[in-house]
Backbone as XML, in Angstrom:
<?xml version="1.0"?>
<chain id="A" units="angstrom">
  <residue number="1" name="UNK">
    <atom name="N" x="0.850" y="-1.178" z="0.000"/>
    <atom name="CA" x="0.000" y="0.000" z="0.000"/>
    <atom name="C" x="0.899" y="1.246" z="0.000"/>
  </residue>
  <residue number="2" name="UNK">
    <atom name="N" x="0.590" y="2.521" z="-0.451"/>
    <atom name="CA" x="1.274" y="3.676" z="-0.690"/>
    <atom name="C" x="0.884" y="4.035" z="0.490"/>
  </residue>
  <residue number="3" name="UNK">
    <atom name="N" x="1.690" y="5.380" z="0.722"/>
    <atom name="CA" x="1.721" y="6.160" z="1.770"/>
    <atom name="C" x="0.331" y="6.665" z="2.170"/>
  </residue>
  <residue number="4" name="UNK">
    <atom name="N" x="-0.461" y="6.924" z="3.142"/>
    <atom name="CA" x="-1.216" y="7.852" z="2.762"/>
    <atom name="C" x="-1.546" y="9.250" z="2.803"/>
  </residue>
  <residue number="5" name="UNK">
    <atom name="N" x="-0.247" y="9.391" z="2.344"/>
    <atom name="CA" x="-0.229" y="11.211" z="1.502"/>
    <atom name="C" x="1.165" y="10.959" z="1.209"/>
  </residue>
  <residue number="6" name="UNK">
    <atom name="N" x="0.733" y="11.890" z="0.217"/>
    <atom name="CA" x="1.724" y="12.188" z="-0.997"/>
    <atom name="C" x="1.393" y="13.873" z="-1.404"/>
  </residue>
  <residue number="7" name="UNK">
    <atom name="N" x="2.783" y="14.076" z="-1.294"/>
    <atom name="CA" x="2.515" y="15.547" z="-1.705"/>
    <atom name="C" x="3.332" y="15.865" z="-2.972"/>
  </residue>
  <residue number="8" name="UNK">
    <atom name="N" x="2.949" y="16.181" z="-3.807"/>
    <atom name="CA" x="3.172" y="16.616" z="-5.462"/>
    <atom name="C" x="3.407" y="18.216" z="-5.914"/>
  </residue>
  <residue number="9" name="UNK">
    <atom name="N" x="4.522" y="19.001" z="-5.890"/>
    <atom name="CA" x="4.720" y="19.762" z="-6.390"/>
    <atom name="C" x="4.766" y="19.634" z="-8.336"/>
  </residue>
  <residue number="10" name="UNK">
    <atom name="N" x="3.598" y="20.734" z="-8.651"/>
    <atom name="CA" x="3.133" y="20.813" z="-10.572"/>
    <atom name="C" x="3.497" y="21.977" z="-11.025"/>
  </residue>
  <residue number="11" name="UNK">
    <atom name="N" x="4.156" y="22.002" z="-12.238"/>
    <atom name="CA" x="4.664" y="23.294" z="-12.324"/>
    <atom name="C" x="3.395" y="23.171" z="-13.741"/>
  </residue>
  <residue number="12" name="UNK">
    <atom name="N" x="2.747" y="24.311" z="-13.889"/>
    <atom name="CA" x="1.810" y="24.904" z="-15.035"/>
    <atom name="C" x="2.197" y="26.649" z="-15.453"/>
  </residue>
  <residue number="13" name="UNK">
    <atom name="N" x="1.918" y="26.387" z="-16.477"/>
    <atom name="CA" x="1.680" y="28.106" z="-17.063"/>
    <atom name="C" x="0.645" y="28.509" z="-17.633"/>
  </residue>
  <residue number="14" name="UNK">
    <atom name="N" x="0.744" y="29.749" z="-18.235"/>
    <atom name="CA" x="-0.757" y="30.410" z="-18.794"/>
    <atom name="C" x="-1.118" y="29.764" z="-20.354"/>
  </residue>
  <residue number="15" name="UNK">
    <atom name="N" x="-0.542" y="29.190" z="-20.832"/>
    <atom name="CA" x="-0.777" y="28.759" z="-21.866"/>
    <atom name="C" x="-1.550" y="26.942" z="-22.174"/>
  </residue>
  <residue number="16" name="UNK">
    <atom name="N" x="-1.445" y="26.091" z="-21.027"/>
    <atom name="CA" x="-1.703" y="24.984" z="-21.211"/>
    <atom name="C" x="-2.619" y="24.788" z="-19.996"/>
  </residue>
  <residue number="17" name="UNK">
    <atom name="N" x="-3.327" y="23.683" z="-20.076"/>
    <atom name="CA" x="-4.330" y="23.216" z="-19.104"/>
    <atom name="C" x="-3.261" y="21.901" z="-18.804"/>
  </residue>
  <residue number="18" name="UNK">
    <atom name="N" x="-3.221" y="22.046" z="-17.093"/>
    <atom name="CA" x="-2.065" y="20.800" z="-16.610"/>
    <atom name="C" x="-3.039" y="19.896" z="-16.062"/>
  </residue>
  <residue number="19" name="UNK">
    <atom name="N" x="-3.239" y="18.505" z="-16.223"/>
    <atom name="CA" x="-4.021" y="17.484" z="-15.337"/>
    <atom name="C" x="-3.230" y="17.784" z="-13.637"/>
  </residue>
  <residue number="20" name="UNK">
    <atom name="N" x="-4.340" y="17.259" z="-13.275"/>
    <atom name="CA" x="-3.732" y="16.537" z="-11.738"/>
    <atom name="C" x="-4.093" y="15.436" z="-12.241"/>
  </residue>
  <residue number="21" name="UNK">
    <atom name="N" x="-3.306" y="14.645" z="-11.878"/>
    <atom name="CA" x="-2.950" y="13.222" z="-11.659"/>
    <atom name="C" x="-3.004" y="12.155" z="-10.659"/>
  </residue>
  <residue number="22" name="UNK">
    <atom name="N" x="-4.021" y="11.621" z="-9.895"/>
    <atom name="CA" x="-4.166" y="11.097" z="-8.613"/>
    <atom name="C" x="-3.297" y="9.819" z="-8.699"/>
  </residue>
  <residue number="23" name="UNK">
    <atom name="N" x="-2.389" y="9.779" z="-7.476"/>
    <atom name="CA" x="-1.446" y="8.368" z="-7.780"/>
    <atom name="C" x="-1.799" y="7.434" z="-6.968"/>
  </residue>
  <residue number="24" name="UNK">
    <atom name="N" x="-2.951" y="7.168" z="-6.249"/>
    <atom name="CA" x="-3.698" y="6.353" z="-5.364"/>
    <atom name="C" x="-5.447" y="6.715" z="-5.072"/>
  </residue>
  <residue number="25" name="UNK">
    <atom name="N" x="-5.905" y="5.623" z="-5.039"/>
    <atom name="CA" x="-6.891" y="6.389" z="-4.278"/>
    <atom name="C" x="-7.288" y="6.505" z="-3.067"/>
  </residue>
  <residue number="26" name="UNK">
    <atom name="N" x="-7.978" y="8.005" z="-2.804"/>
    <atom name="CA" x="-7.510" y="8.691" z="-2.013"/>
    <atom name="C" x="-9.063" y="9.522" z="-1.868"/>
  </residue>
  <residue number="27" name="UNK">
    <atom name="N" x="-8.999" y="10.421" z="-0.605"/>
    <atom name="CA" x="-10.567" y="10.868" z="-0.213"/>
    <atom name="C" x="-10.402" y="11.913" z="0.061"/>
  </residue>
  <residue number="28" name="UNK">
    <atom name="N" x="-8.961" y="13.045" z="-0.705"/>
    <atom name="CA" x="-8.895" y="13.939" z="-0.072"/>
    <atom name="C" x="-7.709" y="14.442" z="-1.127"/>
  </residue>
  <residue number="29" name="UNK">
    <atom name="N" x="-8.039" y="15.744" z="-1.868"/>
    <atom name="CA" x="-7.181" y="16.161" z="-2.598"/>
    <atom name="C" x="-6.815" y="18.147" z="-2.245"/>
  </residue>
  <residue number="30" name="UNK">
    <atom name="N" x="-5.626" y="18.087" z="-1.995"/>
    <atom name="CA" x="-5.751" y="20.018" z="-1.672"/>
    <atom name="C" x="-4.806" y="20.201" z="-2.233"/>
  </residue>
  <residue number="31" name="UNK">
    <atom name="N" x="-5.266" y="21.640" z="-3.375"/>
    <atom name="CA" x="-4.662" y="22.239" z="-3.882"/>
    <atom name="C" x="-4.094" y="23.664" z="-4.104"/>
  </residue>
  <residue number="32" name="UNK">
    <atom name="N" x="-2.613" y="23.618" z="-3.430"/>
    <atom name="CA" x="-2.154" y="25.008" z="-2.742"/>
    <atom name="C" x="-1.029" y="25.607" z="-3.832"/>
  </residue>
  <residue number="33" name="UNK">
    <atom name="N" x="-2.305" y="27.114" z="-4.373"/>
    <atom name="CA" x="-1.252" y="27.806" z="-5.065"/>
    <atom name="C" x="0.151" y="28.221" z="-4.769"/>
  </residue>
  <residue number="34" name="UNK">
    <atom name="N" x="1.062" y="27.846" z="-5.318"/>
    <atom name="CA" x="2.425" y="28.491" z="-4.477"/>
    <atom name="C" x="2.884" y="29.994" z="-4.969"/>
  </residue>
  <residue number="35" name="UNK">
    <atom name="N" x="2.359" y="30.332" z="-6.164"/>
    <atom name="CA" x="2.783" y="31.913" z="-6.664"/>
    <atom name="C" x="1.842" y="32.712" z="-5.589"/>
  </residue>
  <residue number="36" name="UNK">
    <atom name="N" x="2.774" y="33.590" z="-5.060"/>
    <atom name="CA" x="2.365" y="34.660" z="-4.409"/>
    <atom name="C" x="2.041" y="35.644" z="-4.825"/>
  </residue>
  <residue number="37" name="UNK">
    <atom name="N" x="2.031" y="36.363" z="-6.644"/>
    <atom name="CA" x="1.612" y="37.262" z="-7.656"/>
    <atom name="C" x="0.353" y="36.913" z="-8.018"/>
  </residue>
  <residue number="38" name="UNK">
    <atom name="N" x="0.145" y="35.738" z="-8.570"/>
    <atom name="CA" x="-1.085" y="35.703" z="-9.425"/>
    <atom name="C" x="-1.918" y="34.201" z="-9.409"/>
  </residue>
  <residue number="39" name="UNK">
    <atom name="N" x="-3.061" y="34.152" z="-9.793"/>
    <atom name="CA" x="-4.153" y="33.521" z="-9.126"/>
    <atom name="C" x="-4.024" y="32.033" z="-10.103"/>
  </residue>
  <residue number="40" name="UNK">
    <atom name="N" x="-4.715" y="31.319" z="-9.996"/>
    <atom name="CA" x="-4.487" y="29.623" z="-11.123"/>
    <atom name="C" x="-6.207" y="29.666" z="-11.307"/>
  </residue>
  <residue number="41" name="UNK">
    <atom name="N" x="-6.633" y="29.343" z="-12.413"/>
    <atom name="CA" x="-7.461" y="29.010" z="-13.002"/>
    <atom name="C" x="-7.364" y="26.825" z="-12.509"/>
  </residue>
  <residue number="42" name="UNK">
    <atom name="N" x="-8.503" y="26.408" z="-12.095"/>
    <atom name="CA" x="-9.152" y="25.529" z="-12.035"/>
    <atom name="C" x="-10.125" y="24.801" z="-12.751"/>
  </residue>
  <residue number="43" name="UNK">
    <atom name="N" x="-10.395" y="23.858" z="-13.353"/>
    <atom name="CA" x="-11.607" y="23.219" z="-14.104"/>
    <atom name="C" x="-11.575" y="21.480" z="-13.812"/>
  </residue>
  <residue number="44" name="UNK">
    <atom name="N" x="-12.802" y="20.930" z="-13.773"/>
    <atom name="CA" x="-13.029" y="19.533" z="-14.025"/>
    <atom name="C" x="-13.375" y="19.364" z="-15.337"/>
  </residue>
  <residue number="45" name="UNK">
    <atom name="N" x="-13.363" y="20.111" z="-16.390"/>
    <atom name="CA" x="-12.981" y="19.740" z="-17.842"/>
    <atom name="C" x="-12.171" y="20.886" z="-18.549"/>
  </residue>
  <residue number="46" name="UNK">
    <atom name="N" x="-10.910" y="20.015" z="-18.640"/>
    <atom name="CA" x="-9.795" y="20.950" z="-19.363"/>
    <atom name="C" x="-10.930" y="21.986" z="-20.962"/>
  </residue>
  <residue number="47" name="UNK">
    <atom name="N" x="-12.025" y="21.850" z="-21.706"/>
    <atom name="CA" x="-12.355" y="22.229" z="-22.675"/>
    <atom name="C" x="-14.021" y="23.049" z="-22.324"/>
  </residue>
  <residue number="48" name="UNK">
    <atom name="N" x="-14.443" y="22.576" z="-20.687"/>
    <atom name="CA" x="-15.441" y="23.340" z="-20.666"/>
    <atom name="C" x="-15.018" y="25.136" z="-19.433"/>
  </residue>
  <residue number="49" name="UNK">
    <atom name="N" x="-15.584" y="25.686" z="-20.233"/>
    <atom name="CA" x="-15.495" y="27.272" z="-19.287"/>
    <atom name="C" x="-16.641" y="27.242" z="-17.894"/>
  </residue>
  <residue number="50" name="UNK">
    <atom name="N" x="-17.456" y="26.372" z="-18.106"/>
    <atom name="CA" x="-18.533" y="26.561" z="-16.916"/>
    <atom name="C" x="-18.147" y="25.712" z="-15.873"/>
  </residue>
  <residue number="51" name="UNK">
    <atom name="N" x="-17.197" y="25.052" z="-15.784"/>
    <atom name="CA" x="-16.397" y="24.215" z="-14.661"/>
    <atom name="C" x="-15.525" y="25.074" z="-13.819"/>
  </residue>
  <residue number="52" name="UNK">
    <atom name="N" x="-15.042" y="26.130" z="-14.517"/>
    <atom name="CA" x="-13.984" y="26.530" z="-13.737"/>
    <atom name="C" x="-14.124" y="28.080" z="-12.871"/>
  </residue>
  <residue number="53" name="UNK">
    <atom name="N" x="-12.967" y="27.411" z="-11.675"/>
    <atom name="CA" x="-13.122" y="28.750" z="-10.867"/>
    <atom name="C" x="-11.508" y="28.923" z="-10.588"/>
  </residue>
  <residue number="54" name="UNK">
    <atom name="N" x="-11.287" y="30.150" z="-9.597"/>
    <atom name="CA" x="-10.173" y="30.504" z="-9.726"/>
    <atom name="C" x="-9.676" y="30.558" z="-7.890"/>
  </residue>
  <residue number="55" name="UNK">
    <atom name="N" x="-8.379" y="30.540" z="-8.127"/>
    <atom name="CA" x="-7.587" y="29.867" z="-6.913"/>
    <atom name="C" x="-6.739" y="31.349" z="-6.925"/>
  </residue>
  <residue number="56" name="UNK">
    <atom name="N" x="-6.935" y="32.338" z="-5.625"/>
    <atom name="CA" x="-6.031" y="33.123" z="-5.320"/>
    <atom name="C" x="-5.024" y="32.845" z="-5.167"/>
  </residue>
  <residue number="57" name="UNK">
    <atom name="N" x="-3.620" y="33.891" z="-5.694"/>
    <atom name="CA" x="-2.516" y="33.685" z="-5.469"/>
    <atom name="C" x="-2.071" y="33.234" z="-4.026"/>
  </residue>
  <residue number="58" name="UNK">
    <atom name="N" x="-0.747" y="32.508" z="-3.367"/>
    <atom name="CA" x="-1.059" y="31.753" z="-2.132"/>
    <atom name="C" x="-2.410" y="31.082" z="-1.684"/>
  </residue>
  <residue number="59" name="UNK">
    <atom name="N" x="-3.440" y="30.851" z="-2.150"/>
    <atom name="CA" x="-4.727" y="30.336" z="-1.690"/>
    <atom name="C" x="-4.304" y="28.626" z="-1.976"/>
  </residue>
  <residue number="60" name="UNK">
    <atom name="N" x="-5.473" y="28.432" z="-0.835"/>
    <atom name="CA" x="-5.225" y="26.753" z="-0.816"/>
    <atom name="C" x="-6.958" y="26.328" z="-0.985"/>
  </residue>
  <residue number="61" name="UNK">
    <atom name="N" x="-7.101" y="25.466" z="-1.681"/>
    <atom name="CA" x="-8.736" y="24.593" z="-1.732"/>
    <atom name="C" x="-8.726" y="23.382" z="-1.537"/>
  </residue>
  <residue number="62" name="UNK">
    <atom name="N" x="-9.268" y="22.788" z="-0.862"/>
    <atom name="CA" x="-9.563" y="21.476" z="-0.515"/>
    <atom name="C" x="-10.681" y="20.520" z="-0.941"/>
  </residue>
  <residue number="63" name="UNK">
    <atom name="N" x="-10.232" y="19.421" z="-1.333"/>
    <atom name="CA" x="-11.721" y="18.321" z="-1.736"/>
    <atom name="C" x="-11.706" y="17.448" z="-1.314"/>
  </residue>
  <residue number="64" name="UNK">
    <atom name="N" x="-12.985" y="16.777" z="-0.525"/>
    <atom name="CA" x="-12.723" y="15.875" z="-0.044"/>
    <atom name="C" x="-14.061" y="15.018" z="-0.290"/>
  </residue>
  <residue number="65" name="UNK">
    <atom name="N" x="-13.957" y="13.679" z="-0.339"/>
    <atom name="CA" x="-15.324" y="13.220" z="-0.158"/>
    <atom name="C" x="-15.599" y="12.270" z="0.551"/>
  </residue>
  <residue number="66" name="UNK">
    <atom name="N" x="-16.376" y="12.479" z="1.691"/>
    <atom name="CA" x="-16.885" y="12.131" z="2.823"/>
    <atom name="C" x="-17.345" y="10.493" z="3.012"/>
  </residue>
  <residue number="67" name="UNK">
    <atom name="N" x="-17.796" y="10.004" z="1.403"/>
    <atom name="CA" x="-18.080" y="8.575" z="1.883"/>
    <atom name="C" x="-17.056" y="7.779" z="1.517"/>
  </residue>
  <residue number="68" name="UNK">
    <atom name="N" x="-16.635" y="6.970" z="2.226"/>
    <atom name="CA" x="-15.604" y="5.752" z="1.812"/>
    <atom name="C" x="-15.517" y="5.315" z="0.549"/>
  </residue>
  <residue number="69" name="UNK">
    <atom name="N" x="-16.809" y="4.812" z="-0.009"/>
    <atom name="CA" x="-17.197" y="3.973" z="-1.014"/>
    <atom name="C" x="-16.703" y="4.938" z="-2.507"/>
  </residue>
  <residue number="70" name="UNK">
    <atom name="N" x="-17.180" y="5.502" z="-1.865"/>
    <atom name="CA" x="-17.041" y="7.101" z="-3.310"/>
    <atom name="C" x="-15.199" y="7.590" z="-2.964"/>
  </residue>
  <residue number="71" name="UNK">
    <atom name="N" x="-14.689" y="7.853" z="-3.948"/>
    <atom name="CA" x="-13.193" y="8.018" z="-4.127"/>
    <atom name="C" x="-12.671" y="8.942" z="-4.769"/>
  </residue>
  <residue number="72" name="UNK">
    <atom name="N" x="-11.676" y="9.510" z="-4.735"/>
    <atom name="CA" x="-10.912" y="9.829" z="-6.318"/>
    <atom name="C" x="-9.518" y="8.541" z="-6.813"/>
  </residue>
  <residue number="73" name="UNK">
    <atom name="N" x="-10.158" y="7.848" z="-7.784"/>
    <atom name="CA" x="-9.252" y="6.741" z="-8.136"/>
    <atom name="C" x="-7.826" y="7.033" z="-9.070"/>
  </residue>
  <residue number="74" name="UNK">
    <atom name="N" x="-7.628" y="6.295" z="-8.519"/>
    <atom name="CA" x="-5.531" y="5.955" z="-9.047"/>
    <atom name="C" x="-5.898" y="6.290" z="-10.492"/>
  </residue>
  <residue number="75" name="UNK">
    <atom name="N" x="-5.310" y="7.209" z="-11.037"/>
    <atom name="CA" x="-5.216" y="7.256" z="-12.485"/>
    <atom name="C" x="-6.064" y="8.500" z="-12.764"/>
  </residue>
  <residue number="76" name="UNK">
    <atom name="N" x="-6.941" y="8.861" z="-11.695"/>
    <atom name="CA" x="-8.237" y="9.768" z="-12.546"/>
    <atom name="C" x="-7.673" y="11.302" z="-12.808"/>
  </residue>
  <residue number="77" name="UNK">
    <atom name="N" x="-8.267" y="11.946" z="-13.263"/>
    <atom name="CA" x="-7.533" y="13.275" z="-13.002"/>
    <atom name="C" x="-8.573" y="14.026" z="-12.896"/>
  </residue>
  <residue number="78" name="UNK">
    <atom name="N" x="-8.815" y="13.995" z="-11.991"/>
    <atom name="CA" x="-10.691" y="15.291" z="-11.173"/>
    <atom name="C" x="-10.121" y="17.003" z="-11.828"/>
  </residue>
  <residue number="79" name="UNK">
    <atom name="N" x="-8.910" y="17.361" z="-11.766"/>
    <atom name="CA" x="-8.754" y="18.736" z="-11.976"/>
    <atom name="C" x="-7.436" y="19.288" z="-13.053"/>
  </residue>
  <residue number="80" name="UNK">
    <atom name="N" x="-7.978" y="20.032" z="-13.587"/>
    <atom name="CA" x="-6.969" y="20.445" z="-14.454"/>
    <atom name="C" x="-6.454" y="21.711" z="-14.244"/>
  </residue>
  <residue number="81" name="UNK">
    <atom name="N" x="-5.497" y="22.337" z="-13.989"/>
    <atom name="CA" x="-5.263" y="23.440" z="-13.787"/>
    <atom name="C" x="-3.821" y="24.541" z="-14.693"/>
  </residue>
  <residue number="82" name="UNK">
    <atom name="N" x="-4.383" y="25.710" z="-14.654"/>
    <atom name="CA" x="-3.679" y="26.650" z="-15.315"/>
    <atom name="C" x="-3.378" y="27.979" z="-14.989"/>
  </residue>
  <residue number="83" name="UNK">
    <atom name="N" x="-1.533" y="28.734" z="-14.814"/>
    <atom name="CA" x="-1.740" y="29.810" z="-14.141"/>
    <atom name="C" x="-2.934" y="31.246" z="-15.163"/>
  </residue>
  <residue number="84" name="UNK">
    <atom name="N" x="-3.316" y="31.686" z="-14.556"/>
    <atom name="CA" x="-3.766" y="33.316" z="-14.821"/>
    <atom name="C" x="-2.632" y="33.640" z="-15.473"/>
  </residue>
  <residue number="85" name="UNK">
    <atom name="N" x="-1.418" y="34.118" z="-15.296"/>
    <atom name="CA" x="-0.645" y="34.547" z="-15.523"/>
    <atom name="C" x="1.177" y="33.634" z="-15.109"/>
  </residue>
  <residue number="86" name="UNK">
    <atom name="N" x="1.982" y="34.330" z="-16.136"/>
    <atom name="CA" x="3.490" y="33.862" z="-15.758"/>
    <atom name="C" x="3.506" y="32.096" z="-14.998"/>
  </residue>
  <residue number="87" name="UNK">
    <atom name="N" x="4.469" y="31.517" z="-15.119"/>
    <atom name="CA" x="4.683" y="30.463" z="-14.311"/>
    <atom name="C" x="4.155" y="29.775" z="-13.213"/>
  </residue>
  <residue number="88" name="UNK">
    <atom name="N" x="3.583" y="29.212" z="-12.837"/>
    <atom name="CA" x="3.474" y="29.265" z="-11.143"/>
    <atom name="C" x="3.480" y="27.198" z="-10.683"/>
  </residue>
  <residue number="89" name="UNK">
    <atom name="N" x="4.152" y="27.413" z="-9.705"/>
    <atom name="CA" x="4.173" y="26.107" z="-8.467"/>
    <atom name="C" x="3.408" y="25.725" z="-8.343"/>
  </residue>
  <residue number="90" name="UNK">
    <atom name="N" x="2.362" y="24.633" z="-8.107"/>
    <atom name="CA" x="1.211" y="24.505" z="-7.636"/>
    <atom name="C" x="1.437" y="22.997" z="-6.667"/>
  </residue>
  <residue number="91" name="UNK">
    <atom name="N" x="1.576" y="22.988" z="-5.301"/>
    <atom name="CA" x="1.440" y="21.976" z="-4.406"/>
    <atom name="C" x="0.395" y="21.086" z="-4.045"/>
  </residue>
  <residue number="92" name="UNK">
    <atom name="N" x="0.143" y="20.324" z="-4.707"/>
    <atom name="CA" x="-0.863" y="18.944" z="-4.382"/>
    <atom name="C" x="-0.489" y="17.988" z="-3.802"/>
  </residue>
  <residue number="93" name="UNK">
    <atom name="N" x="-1.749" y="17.993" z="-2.532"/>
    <atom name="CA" x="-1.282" y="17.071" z="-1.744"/>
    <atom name="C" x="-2.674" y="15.901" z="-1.936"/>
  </residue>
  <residue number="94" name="UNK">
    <atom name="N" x="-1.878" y="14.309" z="-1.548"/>
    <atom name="CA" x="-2.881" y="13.475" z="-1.536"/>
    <atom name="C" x="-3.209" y="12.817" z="-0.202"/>
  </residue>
  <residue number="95" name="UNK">
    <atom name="N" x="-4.523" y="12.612" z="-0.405"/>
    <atom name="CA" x="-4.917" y="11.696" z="1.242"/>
    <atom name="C" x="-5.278" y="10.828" z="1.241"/>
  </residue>
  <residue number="96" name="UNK">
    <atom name="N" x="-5.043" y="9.984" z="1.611"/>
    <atom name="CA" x="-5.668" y="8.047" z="1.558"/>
    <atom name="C" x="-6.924" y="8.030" z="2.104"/>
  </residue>
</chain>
């Protein structure tokens, strides 16, 4: 069995939509902007606009889902993300 957490530093820019990548499954995904300038664009479909919201610069969001049975599975990728602007870090952490 993997750890349960794993923390994933993603580097994205303004030009591409980056998957997250879940490497277990897990009931608990948070995702902490690391640029302290500018904000990351968020979506659960890299191609739809009505999915997405936006992640203040330093801001952290959390997902979690409450029933056992229900997951985010090994392989899936629930979020895609992209900076607003310039370069940015983005720290994902996973929870078993």
């Amino acid at each position: 069995m993997p750890a349960p957490l794993e923390i994933k530093v993603i580097s994205i820019n303004s030009a591409d939509w980056t998957p997250v990548v879940v490497p277990f499954d897990c009931s608990s995904i948070s995702i902490k902007n690391a640029d302290g300038s500018n904000a990351i664009r968020m979506r659960t479909s890299s191609v739809d606009v009505s999915t997405e919201d936006l992640l203040s610069a330093g801001g952290e969001q959390a997902f979690a889902v409450p029933f056992h049975r229900y997951r985010f599975l090994a392989g899936s990728q629930p979020l895609w993300l992209q900076a607003v602007a310039g370069n940015g870090p983005v720290v994902v952490k996973f929870l078993a």
